[in-house]
C-alpha positions in Angstrom: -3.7 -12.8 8.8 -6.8 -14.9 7.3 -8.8 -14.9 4.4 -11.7 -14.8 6.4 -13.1 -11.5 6.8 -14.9 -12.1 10.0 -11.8 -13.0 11.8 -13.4 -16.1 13.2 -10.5 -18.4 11.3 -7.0 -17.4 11.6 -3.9 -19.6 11.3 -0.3 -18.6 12.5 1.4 -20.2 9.2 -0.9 -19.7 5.9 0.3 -19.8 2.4 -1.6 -17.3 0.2 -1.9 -16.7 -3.7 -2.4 -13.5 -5.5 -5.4 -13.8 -5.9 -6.0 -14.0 -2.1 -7.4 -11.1 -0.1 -5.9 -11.1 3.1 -7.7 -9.3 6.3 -6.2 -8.6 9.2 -9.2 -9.3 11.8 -7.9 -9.2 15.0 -11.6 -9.6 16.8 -13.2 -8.2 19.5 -10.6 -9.3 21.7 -7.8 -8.3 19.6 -4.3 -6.6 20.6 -2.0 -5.0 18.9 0.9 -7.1 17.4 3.5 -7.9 15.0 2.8 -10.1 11.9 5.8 -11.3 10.7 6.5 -12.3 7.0 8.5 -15.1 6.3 10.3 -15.2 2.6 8.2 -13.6 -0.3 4.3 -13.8 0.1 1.6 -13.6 -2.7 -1.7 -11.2 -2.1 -4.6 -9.3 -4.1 -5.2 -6.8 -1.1 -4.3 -6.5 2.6 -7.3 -5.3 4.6 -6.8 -3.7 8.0 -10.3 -4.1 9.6 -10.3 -4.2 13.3 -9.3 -1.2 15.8 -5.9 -2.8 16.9 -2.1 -1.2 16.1 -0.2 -4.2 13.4 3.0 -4.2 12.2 4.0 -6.5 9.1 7.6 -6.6 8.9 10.2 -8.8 8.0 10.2 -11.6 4.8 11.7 -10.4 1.7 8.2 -8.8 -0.1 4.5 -8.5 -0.4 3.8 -9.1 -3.8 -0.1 -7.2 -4.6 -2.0 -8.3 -7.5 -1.1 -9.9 -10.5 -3.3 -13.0 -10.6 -6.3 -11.1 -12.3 -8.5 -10.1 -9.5 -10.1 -6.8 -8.3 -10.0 -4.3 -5.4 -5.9 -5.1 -5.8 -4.5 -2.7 -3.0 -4.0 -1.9 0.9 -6.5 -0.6 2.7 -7.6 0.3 6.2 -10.9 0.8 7.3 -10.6 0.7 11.6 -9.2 2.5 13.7 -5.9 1.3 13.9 -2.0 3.0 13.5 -1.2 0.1 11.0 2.5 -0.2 9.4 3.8 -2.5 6.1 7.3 -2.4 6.7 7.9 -5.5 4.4 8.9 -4.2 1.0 6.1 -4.4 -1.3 5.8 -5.3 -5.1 3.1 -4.4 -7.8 2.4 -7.3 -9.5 3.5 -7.5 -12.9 0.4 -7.9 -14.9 -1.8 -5.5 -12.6 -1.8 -2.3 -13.8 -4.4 -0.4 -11.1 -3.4 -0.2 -7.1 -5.0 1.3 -4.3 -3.6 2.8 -0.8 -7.0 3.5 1.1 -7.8 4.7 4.4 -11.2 5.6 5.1 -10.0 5.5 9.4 -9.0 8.7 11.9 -5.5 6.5 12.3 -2.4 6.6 10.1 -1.6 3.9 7.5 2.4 3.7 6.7 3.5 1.5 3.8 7.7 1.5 3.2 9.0 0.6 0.2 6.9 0.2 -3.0 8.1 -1.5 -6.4 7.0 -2.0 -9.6 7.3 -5.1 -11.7 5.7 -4.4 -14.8 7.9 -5.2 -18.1 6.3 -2.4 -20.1 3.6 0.7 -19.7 2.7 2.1 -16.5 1.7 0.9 -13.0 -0.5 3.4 -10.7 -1.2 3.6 -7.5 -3.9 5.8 -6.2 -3.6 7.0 -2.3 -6.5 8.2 -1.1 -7.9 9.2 2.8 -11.7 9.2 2.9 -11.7 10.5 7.0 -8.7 12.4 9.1 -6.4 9.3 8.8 -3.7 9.7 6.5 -1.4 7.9 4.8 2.1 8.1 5.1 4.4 6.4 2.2 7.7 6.2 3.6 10.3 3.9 1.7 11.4 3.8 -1.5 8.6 3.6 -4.5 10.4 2.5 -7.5 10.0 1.5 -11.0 11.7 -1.6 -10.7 14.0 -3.2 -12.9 11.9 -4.6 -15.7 11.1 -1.6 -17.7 7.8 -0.7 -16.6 6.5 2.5 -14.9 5.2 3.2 -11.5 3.0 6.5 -11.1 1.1 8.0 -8.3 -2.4 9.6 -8.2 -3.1 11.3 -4.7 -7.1 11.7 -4.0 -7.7 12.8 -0.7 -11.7 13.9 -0.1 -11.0 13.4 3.7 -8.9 15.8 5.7 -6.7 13.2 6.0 -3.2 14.0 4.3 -0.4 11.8 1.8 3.3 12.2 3.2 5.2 11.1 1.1 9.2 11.0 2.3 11.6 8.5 0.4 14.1 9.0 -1.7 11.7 7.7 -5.0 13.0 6.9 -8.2 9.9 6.4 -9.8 9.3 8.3 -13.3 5.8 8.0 -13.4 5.0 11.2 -11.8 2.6 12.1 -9.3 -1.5 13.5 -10.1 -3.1 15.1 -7.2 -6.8 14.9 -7.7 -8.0 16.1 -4.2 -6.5 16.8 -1.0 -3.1 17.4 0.8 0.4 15.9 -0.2 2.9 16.6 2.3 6.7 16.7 0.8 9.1 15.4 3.2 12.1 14.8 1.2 13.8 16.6 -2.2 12.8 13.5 -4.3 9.6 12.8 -2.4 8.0 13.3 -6.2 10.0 10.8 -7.8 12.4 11.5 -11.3 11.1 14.4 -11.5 13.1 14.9 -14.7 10.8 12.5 -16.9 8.2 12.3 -14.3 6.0 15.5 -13.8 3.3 16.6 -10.7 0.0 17.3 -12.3 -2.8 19.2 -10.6 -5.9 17.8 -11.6 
């Protein structure tokens, strides 16, 4: 990845902070590939913006936000089946995420966990086109006492699955669009968390 959004600089080894955004710019001449993570990484957003399949995996976490700057989130916006299969973490002092996707191709993000030490974390998910966005780990409060909760806003056809076994008590809003349930706690503690149609 590269901190240039052009794509025309990319190094294979990069440190980044949190208040870096990171895009994925694989070029005119770019192929699909494997980025992998190694130990815990520091980002304000991941940006998928060129029409090419990447997987992040491996590492020990993503860590989004938390060093005060805006647009903190992942988003895709080419046509490209992209996959985070590093765990990620919300950044303790953010309190605002977004999962975006304005392409036709699916976005899948695995495990998602909050840091925050009190009030509530949210993540918005929302498809602007017929790409979805599939979230298919764990999302989590974490183990500092905050709270994670999810707003779904879909105003593409583009559909939320949401499949993991969550723990998060946060709830779930669904502003617009289509949230498909694949798993008995896809909505999280659903004893202190509630799903609100807005």
């Amino acid at each position: 990845w590269s901190t240039d959004a052009t794509g025309s600089t990319a190094t294979g080894t990069v440190t980044t902070a949190n208040i870096d955004d990171l895009f994925i710019a694989a070029g005119t001449n770019g192929t699909a590939g494997t980025i992998t993570v190694s130990g815990a990484v520091l980002a304000n957003s991941i940006t998928f913006d060129d029409a090419v399949d990447v997987t992040i995996s491996g590492g020990t976490s993503i860590t989004l936000g938390g060093g005060g700057g805006t647009g903190t989130g992942i988003f895709q916006t080419a046509n490209g089946a992209n996959v985070i299969s590093t765990s990620v973490i919300l950044g303790a002092s953010s309190t605002a995420f977004s999962f975006s996707n304005s392409s036709t191709s699916l976005l899948t993000i695995g495990a998602v966990t909050g840091a925050a030490t009190t009030g509530t974390q949210t993540i918005t998910v929302g498809s602007t086109s017929s790409g979805g966005i599939t979230l298919n780990g764990i999302i989590g409060n974490g183990a500092a006492g905050g709270v994670v909760a999810l707003t779904v806003n879909n105003t593409g056809s583009g559909m939320t699955t949401l499949s993991g076994v969550n723990t998060f008590t946060g709830g779930v809003t669904l502003d617009a669009g289509t949230v498909n349930i694949n798993s008995a706690a896809a909505l999280g503690n659903t004893t202190s968390g509630a799903l609100t149609v807005a």
